[in-house]
C-alpha positions as CSV (number, residue, x, y, z in Angstrom):
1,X,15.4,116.2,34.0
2,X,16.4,116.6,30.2
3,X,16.4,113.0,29.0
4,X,15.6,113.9,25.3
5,X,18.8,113.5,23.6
6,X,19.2,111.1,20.1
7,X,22.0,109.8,21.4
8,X,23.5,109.0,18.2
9,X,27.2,108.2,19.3
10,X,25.5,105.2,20.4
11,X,23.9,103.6,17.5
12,X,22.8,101.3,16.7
13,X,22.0,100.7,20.4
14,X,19.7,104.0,20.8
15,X,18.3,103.4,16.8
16,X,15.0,103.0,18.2
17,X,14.9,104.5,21.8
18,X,16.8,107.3,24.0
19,X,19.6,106.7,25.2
20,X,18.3,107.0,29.2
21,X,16.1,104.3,27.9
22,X,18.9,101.7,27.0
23,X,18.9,98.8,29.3
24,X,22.2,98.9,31.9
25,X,23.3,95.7,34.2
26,X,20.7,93.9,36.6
27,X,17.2,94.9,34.9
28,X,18.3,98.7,35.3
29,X,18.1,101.3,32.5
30,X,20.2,104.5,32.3
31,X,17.7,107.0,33.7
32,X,17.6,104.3,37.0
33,X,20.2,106.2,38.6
34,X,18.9,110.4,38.6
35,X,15.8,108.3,39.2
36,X,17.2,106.7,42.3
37,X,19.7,109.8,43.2
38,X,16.4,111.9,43.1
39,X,14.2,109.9,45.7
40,X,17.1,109.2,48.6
41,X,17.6,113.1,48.1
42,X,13.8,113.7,48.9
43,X,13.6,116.0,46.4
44,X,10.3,114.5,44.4
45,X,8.8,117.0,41.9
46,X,10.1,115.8,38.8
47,X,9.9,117.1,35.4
48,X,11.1,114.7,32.5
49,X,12.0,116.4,29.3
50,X,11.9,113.6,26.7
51,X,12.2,114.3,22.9
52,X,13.6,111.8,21.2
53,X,11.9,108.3,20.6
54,X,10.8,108.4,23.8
55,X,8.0,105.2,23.5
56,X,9.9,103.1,25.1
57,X,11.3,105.6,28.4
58,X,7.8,107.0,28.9
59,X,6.3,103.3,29.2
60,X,9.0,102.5,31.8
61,X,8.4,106.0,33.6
62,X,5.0,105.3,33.7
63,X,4.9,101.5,35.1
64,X,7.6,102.0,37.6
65,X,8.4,105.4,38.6
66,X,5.6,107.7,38.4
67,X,3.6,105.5,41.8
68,X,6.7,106.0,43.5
69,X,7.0,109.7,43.5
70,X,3.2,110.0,43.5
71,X,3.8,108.9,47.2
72,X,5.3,112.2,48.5
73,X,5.3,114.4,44.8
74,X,5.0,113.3,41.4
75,X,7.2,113.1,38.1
76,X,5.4,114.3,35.0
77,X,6.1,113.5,31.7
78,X,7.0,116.5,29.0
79,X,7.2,115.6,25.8
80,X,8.4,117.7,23.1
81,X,7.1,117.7,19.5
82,X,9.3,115.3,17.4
83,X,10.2,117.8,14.8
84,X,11.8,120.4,17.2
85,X,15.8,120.6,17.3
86,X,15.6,122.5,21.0
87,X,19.0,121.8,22.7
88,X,19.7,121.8,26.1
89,X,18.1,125.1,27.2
90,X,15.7,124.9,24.1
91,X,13.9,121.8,26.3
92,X,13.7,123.8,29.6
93,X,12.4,127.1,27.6
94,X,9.3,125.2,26.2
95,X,8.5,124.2,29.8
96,X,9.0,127.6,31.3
97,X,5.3,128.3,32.4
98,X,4.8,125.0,33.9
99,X,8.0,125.1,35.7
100,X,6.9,128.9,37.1
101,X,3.2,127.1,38.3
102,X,4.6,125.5,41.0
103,X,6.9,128.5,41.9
104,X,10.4,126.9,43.1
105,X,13.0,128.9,44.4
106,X,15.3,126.5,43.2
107,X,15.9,124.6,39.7
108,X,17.8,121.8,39.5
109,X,18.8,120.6,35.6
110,X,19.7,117.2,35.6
111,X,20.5,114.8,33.2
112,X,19.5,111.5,32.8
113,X,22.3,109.3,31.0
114,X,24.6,109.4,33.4
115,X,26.0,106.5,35.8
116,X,26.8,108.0,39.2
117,X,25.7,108.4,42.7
118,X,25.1,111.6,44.1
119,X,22.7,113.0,47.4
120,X,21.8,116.1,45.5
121,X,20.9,117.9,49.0
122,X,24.6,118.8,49.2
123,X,25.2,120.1,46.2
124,X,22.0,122.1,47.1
125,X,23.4,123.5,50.4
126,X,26.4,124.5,48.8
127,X,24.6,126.5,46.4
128,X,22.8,128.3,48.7
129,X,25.9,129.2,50.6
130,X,27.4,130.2,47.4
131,X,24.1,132.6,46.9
132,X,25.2,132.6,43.0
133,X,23.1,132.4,39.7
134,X,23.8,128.7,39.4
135,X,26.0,126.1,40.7
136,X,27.7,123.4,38.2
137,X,28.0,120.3,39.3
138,X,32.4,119.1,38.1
139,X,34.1,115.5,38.3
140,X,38.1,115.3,37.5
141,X,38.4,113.3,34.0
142,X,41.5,112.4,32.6
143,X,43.5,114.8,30.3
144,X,43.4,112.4,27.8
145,X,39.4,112.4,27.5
146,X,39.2,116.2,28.6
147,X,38.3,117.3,24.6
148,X,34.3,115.2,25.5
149,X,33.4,117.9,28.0
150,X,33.1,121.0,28.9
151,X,36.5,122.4,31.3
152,X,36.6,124.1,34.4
153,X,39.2,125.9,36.1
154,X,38.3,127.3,39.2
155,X,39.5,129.8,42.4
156,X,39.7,129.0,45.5
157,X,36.5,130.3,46.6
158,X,34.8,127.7,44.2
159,X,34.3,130.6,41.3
160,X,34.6,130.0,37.6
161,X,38.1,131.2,36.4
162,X,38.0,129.4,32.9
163,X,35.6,127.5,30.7
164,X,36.5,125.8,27.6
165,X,33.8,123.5,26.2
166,X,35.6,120.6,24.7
167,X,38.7,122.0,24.4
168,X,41.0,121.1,21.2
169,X,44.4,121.3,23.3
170,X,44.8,119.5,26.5
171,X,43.8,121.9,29.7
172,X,45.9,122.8,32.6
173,X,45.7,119.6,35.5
174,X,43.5,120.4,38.8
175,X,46.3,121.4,41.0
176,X,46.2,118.4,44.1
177,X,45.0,116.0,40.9
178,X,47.9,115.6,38.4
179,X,46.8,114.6,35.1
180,X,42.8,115.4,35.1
181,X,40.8,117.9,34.6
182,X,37.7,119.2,36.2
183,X,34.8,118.9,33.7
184,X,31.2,119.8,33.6
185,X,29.0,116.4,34.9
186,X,26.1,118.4,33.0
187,X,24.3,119.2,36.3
188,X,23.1,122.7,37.4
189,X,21.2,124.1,40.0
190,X,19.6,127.7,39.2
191,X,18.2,130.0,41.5
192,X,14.7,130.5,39.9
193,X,14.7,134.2,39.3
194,X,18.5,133.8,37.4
195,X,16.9,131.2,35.3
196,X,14.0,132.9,34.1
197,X,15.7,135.8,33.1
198,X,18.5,133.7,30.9
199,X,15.8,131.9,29.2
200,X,12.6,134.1,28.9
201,X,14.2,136.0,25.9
202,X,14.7,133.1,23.6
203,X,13.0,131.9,20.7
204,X,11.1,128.8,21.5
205,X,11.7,127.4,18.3
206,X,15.0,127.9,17.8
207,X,18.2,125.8,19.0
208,X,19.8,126.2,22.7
209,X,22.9,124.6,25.0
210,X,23.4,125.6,28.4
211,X,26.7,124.2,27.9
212,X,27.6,126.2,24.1
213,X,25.4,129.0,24.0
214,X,23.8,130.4,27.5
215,X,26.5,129.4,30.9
216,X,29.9,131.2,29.6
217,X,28.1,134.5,29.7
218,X,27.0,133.5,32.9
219,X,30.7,131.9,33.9
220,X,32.4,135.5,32.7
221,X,29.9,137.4,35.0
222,X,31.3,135.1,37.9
223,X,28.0,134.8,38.6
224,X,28.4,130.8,38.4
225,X,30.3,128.4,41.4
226,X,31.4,125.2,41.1
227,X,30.7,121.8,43.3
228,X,33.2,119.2,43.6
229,X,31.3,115.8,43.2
230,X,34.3,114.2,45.1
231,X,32.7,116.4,48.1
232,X,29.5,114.7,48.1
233,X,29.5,111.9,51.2
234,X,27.0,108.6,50.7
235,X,25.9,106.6,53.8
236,X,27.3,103.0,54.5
237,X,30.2,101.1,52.4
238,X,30.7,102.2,48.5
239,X,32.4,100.1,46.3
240,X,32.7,102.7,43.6
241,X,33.0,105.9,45.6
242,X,32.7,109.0,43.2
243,X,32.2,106.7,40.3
244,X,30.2,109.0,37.5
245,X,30.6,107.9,33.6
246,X,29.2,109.9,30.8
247,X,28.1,106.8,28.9
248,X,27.6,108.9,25.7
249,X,29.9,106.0,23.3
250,X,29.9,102.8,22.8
251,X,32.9,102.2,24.5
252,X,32.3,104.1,27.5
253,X,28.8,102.3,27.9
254,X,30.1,98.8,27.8
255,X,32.9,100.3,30.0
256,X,30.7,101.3,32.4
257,X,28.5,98.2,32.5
258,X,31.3,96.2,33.1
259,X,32.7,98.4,36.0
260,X,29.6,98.2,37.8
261,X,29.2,94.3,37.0
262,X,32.2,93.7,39.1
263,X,30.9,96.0,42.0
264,X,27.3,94.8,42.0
265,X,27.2,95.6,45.6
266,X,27.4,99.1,45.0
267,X,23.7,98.4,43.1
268,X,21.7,96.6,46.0
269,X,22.1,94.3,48.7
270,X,21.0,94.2,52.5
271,X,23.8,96.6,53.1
272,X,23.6,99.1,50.5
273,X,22.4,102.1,52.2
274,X,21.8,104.6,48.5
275,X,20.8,101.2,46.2
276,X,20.1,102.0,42.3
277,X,16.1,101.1,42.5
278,X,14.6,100.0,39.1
279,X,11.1,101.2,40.4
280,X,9.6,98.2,41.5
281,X,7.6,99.3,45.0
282,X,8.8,96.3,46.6
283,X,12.3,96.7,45.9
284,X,12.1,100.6,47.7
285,X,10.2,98.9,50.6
286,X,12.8,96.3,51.3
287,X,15.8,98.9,51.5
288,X,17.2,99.9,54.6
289,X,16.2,103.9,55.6
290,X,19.6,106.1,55.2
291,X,20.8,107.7,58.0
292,X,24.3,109.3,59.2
293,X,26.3,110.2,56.1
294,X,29.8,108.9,56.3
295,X,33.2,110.4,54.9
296,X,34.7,108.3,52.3
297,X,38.4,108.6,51.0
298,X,38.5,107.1,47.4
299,X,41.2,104.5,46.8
300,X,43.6,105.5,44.1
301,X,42.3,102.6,41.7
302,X,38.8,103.8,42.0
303,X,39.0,107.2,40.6
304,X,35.9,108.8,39.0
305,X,37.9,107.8,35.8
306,X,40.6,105.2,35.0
């Protein structure tokens, strides 16, 4: 989980902590919902990347999450030496060897200042099927915000076609989604081997994106597929079906908070079936188990962006 980054888009707010740090709506912080995304999923052997003031992050990791994974797994903390400028990659290269110790045959990269829902085990079975390098995780944005991400356009059978990361001129639409684009939610799963041999080669010290510098070799190979988040099915009702915000500004964080303050069901309650935990043991306890995933249709006015 790379949850390193200055965040400096949102100062003052992140002035002294990281942004996955900063306090959200209803005693939840930013890195609450990998957190919570990452335990309904069952997948529990966590690495978190952390650079950047991290005081404040590795304190709440520490008091809240850390006994809940240490249940089933664990989450360990990985802090990087404050002086470093690493990147993206940079992060996941200083942690190579204790990522090879426990010998995974997949690598998911996630990142952890994102607002969204998502049961990771499909996007995992859809990487397997695809049997490519990695698989890149896309949500449709609209054209209009399409220059703050990374672009996809894609074939039919879910390959990379075209990659622009933040484009200066406004990209083609996604053909059944007029006026959006498919952009990069800055998730990737990596079969191990592929991963090792895009990273091994680089200098530790020096500065590396998987987004600028390492995936569009890997994109023009066509050795990269990409899943549609608006694929990925939740149990029970969801107010906010495919709902993911890159709260990276100011604007789209207050955004954001106020979206999910008027859809506070779609946090907890007794019939919230995936509930954003803030990793108090009593709160996991009380939910309900999730069962039966259920296919849900997205009302026009609840787009992943507005």
């Amino acid at each position: 989980m790379l949850a390193g980054g200055a965040g400096t888009r949102l100062l003052p707010l992140t002035k002294k902590q990281a942004k996955p740090a900063l306090p959200f709506v209803h005693q939840r912080r930013i890195i609450d919902f990998v957190l919570s995304n990452l335990l309904h999923s069952g997948l529990d052997q966590v690495l978190v990347l952390t650079q950047y003031q991290p005081h404040s992050l590795h304190q709440h990791l520490r008091t809240h999450w850390q006994p809940l994974f240490s249940r089933t797994g664990f989450l360990q903390l990985c802090p990087a030496a404050p002086q470093l400028d690493q990147g993206t990659a940079g992060a996941v290269v200083n942690q190579l060897s204790r990522i090879r110790d426990y010998r995974p045959d997949v690598i998911a990269i996630l990142s952890a200042d994102h607002v969204y829902k998502m049961d990771y085990r499909q996007m995992l079975a859809f990487h397997q099927q695809q049997q490519t390098a990695v698989t890149v995780a896309a949500a449709p944005v609209p054209l209009a915000l399409a220059h703050q991400f990374g672009i996809f356009e894609t074939t039919a059978n879910h390959r990379i076609s075209r990659f622009t990361e933040k484009p200066h001129t406004p990209p083609g639409s996604i053909p059944h989604q007029p006026g959006y684009a498919l952009a990069s939610m800055g998730n990737y799963m990596f079969d191990a081997n592929a991963l090792y041999q895009l990273l091994q080669p680089l200098d530790p010290a020096a500065h590396h994106d998987f987004g600028c510098d390492l995936l569009p070799t890997v994109f023009q190979q066509q050795q990269a597929s990409v899943y549609d988040f608006g694929t990925n099915q939740l149990p029970g009702e969801q107010s906010l079906p495919h709902y993911w915000r890159d709260v990276g500004t100011l604007a789209a964080y207050y955004q954001s908070k106020l979206d999910v303050l008027h859809h506070t069901d779609w946090l907890e309650g007794p019939a919230q079936r995936w509930p954003i935990l803030t990793g108090d043991k009593s709160q996991l306890n009380r939910k309900r188990p999730i069962t039966a995933v259920q296919r849900m249709i997205p009302p026009a006015h609840l787009r992943p962006y507005q």
